[in-house]
C-alpha positions as CSV (number, residue, x, y, z in Angstrom):
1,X,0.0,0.0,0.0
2,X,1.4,3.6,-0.9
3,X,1.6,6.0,2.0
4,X,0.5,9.5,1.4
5,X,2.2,12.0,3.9
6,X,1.0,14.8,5.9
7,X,-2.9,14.6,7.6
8,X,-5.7,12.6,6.4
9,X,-6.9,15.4,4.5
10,X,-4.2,15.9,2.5
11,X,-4.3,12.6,1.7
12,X,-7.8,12.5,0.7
13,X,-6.8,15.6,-1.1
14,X,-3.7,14.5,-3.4
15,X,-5.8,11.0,-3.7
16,X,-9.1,13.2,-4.7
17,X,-6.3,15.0,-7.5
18,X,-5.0,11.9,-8.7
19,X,-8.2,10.2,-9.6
20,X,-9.5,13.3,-11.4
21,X,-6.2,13.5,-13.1
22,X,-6.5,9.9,-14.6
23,X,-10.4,10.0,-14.9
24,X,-9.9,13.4,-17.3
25,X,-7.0,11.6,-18.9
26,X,-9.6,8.8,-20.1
27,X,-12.1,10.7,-21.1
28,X,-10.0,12.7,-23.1
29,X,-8.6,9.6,-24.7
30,X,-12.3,8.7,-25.2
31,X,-12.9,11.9,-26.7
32,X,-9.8,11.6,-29.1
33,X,-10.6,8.4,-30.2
34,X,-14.4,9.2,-31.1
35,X,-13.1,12.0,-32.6
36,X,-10.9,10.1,-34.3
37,X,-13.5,7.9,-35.8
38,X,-16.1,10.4,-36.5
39,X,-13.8,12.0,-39.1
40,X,-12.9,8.3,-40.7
41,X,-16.8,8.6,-40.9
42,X,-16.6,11.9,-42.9
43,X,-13.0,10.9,-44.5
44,X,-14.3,7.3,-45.6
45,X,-15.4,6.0,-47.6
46,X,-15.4,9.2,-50.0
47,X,-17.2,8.8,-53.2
48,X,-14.8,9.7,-56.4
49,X,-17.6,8.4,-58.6
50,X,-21.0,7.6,-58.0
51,X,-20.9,3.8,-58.4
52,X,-24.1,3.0,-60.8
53,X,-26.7,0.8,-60.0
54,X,-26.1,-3.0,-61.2
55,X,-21.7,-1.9,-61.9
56,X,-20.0,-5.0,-61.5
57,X,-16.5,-4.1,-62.4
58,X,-14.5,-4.2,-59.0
59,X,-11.8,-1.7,-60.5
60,X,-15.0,0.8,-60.8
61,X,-15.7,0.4,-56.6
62,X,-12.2,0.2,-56.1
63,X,-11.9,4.1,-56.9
64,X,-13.5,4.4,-53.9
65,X,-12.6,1.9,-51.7
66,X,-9.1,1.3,-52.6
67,X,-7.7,-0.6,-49.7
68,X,-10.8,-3.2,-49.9
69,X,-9.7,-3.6,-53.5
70,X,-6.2,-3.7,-53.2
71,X,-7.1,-7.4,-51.0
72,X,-9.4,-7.7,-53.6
73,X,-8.2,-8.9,-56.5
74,X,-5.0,-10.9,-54.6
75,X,-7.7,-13.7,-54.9
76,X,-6.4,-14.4,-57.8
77,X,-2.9,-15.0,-56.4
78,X,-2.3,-18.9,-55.5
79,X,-0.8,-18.8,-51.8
80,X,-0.2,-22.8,-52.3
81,X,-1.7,-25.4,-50.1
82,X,-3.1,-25.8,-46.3
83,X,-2.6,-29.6,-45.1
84,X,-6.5,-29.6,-46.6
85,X,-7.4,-26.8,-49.1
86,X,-5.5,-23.8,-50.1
87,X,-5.8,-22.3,-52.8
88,X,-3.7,-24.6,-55.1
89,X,-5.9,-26.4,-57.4
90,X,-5.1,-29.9,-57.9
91,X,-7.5,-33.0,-58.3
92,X,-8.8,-34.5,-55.2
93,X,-10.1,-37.3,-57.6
94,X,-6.2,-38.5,-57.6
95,X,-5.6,-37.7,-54.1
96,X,-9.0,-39.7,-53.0
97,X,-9.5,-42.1,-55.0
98,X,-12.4,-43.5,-53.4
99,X,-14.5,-40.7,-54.7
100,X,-14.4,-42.0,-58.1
101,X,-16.4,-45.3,-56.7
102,X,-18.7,-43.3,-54.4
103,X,-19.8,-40.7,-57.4
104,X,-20.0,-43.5,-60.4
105,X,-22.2,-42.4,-62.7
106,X,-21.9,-38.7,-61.4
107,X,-20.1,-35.7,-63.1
108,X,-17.8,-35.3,-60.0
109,X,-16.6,-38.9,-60.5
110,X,-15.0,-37.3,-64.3
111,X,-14.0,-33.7,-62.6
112,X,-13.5,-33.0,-59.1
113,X,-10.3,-30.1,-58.0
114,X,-9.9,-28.1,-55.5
115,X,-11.2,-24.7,-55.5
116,X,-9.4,-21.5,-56.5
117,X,-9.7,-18.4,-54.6
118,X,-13.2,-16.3,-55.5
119,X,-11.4,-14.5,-58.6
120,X,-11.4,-18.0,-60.9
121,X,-15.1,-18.6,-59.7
122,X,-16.2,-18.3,-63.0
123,X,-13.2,-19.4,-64.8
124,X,-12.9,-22.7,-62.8
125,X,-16.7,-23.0,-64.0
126,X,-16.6,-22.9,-67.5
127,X,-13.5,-25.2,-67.3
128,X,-14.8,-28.0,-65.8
129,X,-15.5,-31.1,-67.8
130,X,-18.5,-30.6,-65.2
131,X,-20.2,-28.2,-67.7
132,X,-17.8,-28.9,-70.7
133,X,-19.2,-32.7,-70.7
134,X,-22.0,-32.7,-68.9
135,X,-25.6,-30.6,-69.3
136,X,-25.5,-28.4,-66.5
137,X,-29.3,-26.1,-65.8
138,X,-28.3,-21.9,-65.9
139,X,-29.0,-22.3,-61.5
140,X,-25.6,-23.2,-61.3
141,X,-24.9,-19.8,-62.5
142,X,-25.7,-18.4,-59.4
143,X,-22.9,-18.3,-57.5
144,X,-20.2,-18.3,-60.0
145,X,-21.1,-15.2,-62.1
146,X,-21.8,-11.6,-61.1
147,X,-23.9,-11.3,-64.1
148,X,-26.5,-13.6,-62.4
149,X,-28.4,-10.8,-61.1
150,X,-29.0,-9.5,-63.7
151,X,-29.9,-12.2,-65.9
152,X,-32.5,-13.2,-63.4
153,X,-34.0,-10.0,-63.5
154,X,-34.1,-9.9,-67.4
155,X,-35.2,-13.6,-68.1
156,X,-37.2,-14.6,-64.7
157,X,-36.0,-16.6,-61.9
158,X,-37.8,-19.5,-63.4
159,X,-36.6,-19.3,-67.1
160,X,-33.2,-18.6,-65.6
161,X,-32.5,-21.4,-63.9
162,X,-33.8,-23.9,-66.5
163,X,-31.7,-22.3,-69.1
164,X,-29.0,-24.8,-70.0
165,X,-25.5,-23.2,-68.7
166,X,-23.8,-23.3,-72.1
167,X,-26.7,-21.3,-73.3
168,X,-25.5,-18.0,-70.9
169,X,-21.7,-19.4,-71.1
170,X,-21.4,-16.3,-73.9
171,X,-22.9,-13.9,-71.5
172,X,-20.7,-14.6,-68.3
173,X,-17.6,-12.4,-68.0
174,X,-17.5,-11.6,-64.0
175,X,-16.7,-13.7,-61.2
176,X,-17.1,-12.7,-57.8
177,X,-18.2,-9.1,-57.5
178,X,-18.4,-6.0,-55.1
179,X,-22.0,-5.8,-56.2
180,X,-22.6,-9.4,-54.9
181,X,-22.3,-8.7,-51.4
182,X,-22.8,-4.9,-51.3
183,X,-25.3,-2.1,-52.2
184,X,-23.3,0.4,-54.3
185,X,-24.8,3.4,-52.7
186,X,-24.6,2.6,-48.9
187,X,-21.8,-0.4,-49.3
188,X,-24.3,-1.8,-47.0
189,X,-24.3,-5.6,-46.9
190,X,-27.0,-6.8,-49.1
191,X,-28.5,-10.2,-50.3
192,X,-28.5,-10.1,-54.1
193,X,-29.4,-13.8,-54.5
194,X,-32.9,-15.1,-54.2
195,X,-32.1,-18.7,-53.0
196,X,-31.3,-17.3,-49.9
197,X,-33.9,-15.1,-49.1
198,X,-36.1,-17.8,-50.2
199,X,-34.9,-20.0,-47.7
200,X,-34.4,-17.8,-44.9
201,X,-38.3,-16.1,-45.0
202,X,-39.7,-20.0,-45.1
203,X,-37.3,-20.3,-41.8
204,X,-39.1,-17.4,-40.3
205,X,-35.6,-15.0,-40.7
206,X,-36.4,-10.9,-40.9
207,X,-33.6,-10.4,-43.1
208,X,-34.8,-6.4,-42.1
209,X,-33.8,-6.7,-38.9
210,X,-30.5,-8.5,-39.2
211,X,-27.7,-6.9,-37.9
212,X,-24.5,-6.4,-39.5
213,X,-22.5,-9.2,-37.9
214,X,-25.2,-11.4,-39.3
215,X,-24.8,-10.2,-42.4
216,X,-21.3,-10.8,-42.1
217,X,-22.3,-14.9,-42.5
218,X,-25.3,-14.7,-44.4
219,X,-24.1,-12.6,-47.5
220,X,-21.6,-16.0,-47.5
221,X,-24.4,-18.1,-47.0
222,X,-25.4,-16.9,-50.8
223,X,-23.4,-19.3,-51.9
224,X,-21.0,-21.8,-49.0
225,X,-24.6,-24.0,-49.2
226,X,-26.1,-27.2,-49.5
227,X,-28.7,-26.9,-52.6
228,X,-30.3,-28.8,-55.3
229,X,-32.5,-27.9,-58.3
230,X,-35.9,-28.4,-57.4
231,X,-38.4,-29.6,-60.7
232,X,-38.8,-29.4,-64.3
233,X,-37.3,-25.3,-64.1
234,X,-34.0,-26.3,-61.8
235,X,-35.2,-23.9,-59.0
236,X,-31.8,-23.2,-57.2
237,X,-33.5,-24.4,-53.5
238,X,-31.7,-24.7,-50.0
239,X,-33.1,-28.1,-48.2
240,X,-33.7,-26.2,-44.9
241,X,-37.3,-27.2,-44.8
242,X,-36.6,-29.3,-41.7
243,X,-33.6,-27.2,-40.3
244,X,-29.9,-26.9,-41.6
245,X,-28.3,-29.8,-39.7
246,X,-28.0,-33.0,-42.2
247,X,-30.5,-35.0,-40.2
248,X,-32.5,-32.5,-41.1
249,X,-31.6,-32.1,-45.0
250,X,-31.7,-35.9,-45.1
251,X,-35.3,-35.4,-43.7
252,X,-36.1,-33.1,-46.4
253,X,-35.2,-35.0,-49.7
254,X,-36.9,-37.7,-48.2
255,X,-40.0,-36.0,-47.7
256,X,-39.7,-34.9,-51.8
257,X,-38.5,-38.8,-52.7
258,X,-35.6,-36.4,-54.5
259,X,-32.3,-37.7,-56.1
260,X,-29.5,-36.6,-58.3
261,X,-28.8,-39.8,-59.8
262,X,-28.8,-43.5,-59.3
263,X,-25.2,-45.2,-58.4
264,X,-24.5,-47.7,-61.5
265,X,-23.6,-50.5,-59.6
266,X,-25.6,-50.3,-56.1
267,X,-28.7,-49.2,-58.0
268,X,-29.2,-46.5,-55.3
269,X,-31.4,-43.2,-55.6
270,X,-28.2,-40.9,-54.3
271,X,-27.8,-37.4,-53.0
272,X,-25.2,-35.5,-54.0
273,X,-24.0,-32.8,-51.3
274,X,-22.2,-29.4,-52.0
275,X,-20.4,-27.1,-49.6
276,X,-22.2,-27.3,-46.8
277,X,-19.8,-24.7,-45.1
278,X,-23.0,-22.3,-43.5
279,X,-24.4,-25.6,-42.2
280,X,-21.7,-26.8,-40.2
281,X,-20.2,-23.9,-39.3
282,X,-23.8,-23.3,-37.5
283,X,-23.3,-26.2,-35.1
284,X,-20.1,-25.2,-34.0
285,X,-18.6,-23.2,-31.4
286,X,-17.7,-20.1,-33.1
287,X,-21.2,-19.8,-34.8
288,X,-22.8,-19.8,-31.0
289,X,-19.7,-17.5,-30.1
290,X,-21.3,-14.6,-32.6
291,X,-18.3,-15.3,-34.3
292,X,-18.8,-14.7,-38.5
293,X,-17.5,-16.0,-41.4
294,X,-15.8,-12.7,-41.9
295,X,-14.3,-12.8,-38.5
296,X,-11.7,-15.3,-39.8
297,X,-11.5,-15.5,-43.1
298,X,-11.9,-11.7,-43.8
299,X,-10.1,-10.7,-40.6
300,X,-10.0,-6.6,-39.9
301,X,-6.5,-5.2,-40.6
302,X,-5.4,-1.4,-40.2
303,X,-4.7,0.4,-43.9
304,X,-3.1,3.3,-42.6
305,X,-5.7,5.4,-40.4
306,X,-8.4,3.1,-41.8
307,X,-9.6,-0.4,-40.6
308,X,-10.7,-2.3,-43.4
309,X,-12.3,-6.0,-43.9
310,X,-9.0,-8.3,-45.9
311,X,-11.0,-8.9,-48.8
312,X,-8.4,-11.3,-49.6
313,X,-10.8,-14.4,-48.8
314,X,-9.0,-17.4,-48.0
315,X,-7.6,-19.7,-45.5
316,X,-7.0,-18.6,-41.8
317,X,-4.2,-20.8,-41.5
318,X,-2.5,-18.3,-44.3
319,X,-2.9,-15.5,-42.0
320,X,-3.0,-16.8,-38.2
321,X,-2.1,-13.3,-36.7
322,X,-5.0,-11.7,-37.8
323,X,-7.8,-14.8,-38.2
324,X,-6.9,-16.9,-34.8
325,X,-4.9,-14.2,-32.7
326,X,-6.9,-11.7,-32.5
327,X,-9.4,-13.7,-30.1
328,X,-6.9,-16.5,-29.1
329,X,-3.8,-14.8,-27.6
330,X,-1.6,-18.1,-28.0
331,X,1.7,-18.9,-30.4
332,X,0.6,-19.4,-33.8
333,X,1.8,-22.7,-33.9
334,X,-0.1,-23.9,-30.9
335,X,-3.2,-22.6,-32.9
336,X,-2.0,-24.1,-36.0
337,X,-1.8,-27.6,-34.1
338,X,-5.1,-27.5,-32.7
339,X,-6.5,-26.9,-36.3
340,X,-4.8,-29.7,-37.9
341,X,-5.1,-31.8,-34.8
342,X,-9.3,-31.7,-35.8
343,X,-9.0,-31.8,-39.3
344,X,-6.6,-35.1,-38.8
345,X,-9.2,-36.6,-37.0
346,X,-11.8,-35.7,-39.8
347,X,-9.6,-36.9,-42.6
348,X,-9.3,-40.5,-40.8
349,X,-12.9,-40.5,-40.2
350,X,-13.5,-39.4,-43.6
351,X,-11.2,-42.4,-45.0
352,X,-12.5,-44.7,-42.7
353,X,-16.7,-43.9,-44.0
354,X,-15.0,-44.6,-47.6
355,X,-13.8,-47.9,-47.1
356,X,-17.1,-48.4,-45.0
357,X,-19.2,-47.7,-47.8
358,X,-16.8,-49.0,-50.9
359,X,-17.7,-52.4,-49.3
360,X,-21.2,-51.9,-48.9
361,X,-21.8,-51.1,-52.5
362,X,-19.4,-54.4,-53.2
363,X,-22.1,-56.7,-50.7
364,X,-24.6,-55.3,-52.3
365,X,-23.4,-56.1,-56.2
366,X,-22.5,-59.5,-55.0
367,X,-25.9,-60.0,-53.5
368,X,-27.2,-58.7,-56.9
369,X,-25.3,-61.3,-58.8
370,X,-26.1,-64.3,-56.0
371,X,-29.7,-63.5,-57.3
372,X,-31.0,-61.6,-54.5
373,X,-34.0,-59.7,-55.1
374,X,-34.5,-55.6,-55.5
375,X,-37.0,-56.1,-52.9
376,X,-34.9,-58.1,-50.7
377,X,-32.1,-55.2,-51.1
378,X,-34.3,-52.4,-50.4
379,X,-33.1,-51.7,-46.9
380,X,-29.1,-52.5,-47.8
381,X,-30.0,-49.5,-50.4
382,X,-31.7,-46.9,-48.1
383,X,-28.8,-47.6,-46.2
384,X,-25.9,-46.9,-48.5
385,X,-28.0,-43.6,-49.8
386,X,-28.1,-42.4,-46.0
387,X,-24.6,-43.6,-45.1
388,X,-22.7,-41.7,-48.3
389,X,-25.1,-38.8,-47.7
390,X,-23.4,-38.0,-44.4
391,X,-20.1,-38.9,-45.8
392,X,-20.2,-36.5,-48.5
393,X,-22.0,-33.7,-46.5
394,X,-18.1,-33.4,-44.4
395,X,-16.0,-34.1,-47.2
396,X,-17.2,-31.6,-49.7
397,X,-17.7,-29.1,-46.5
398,X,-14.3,-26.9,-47.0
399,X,-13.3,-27.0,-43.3
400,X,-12.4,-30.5,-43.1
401,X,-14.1,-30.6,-39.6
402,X,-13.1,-27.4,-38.3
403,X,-15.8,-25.3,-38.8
404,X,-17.4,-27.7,-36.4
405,X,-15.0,-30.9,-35.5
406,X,-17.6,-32.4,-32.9
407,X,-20.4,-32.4,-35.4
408,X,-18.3,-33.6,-38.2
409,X,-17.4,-36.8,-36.0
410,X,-21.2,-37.1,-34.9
411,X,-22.0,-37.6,-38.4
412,X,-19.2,-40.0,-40.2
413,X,-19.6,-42.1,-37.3
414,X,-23.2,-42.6,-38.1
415,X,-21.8,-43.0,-41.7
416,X,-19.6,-46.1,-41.1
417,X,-22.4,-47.5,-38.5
418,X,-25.0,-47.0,-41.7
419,X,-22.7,-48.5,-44.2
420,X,-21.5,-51.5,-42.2
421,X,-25.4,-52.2,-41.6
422,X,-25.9,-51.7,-45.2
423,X,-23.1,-54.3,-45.6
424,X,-24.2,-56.7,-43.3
425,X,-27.6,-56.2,-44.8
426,X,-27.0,-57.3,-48.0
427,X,-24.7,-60.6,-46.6
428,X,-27.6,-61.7,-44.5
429,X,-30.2,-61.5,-47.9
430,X,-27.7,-63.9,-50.1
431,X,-28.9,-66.6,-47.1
């Protein structure tokens, strides 16, 4: 304890002074910093042209918003590989060879890489033997061109997702866009895709009264979905009829006796899943945290005077400092390790479901051949449709896990238990 000297009054006196002193020293501070801010506010962001309604060239916005820009378009760089994505593309067809049994008689059996970063959206698009080889309906469109918009507002939603893809291929020149995430005369985050706002007014979400850490997640929600192309038009739809885990998805297609294709040699009606990333990333930790998409993989950083969402999407493992460290005050590689410690476990789940259901599909051919009836196999089927759906809804989620490692284990452990039954299943019919 620090003795003051002289009488009790003095004391009280110099003690009175001192906490004045440092109670005006933080208010001015205060003061400073609002200050401080308010002119960012009248500073930035500045208009040097009025951005026009429906401009989709980033270089336009990026007159006025320079630093966002500047992160912008290093999408296109190629910062190599993570242990489990990157931004490297390479085929995960060679790496996984599993997946070529799993999708037979599906496009991603012939094409399957891993994704660029958002400026070869497009590009990667009209590359793959996906749409090169395969007829492919104008919904998938949505997320790959900035022109989508648009051409859903001149053709119909309807006629606009039936379109065949190489019918618009000549009219795509824009990947990712300001303009898909942001109104160009507030730069406030804005939904400019109607499979979303579909999907979240039938779940009873006021997209009015979200707020802007919200929208931080759903403007990614636009796209890092589940979906599938409901009837004879292709409607680009979000199974969230039954809620956004996969029980619930699984629920869904059920309920709308909906397939993408049948499996050549198990004779299975099979679901194909995409990116589930919004999904998952709902039943984890960060997602009850408030934590956003943005939060990592757009982290803040400080442009001079300025701070500024890293437009630069990508991997937080690329940039620890800002993604992880700013709420986890531990060494980089301590963070690193914990990431790779659940994505490990994933991956060996994620093998461990393929052999699972590579040797159900084997039963059930070889209870097929035996002479087994398709009545008889019915259940061995339902199995292996519900057993690779879960398997597929992790592995073609980008996180490997992460975004929610508990929930990813959950569900390829009910993967192997469902294949191994299906297995069993169709051993127990050749009696």
């Amino acid at each position: 304890m620090i003795r003051l000297p002289g009488s009790a009054t003095a004391r009280t006196a110099v003690a009175t002074f001192v906490a004045t002193a440092a109670a005006t020293i933080a208010v001015t501070l205060l003061l400073i910093n609002i200050f401080h801010r308010r002119q960012e506010a009248l500073e930035y962001p500045h208009l040097v042209v009025p951005i026009p309604e429906g401009e989709l060239d980033p270089s336009v916005w990026g007159r006025n918003f320079p630093y966002e820009h500047d992160s912008f378009v290093k999408t296109e760089i190629d910062y190599g590989r993570t242990e489990y994505g990157g931004s490297e593309k390479y085929s995960k067809l060679e790496r996984y060879p599993a997946m070529k049994i799993l999708w037979a008689g599906y496009s991603f059996a012939v094409d399957h890489d891993e994704e660029r970063g958002h400026h070869w959206s497009l590009e990667d698009q009209k590359e793959t033997r996906r749409t090169t080889e395969f007829d492919q309906p104008g919904a998938c469109v949505n997320c790959h061109a900035a022109e989508a918009p648009r051409l859903i507002a001149e053709m119909g939603w309807e006629a606009f997702n039936r379109t065949p893809y190489n019918d618009l291929r000549d009219s795509l020149h824009i990947g990712s866009s300001c303009a898909d995430c942001h109104d160009p005369a507030t730069m406030d985050l804005v939904i400019t895709r109607p499979a979303l706002k579909h999907a979240l007014e039938n779940a009873g979400v006021d997209l009015s009264k979200a707020t802007r850490q919200e929208m931080r997640s759903f403007v990614c929600a636009q796209c890092h979905v589940e979906y599938y192309f409901l009837g004879e038009d292709k409607i680009l739809t979000f199974p969230w009829s039954r809620g956004r885990t996969v029980d619930g998805i699984e629920e869904h297609y059920d309920e709308y006796g909906f397939s993408d294709w049948t499996h050549p040699r198990s004779g299975a009606p099979m679901i194909k899943i995409q990116h589930p990333e919004f999904e998952m990333w709902g039943t984890g930790v960060h997602a009850r945290s408030g934590v956003s998409c943005a939060d990592c993989h757009m982290p803040y950083v400080r442009e001079g005077s300025f701070k500024v969402s890293d437009h630069r999407v990508r991997s937080p493992l690329d940039d620890i400092s800002r993604s992880c460290q700013a709420c986890h005050p531990l060494d980089a590689e301590e963070l690193e390790e914990r990431v790779l410690t659940a994505q490990n476990t994933t991956a060996a789940l994620l093998r461990g479901a393929e052999r699972a259901i590579e040797e159900a599909i084997g039963a059930i051919v070889e209870a097929r051949e035996a002479g087994v009836s398709e009545r008889d196999l019915e259940e061995a089927l339902a199995l292996h449709r519900s057993s690779q759906l879960r398997w597929d809804f992790v592995s073609s989620e980008n996180s490997t896990g992460f975004h929610s490692p508990q929930e990813a284990a959950r569900i390829l452990a009910e993967s192997i238990d469902l294949a191994r039954r299906a297995q069993i299943g169709a051993l127990r019919a050749r009696r």
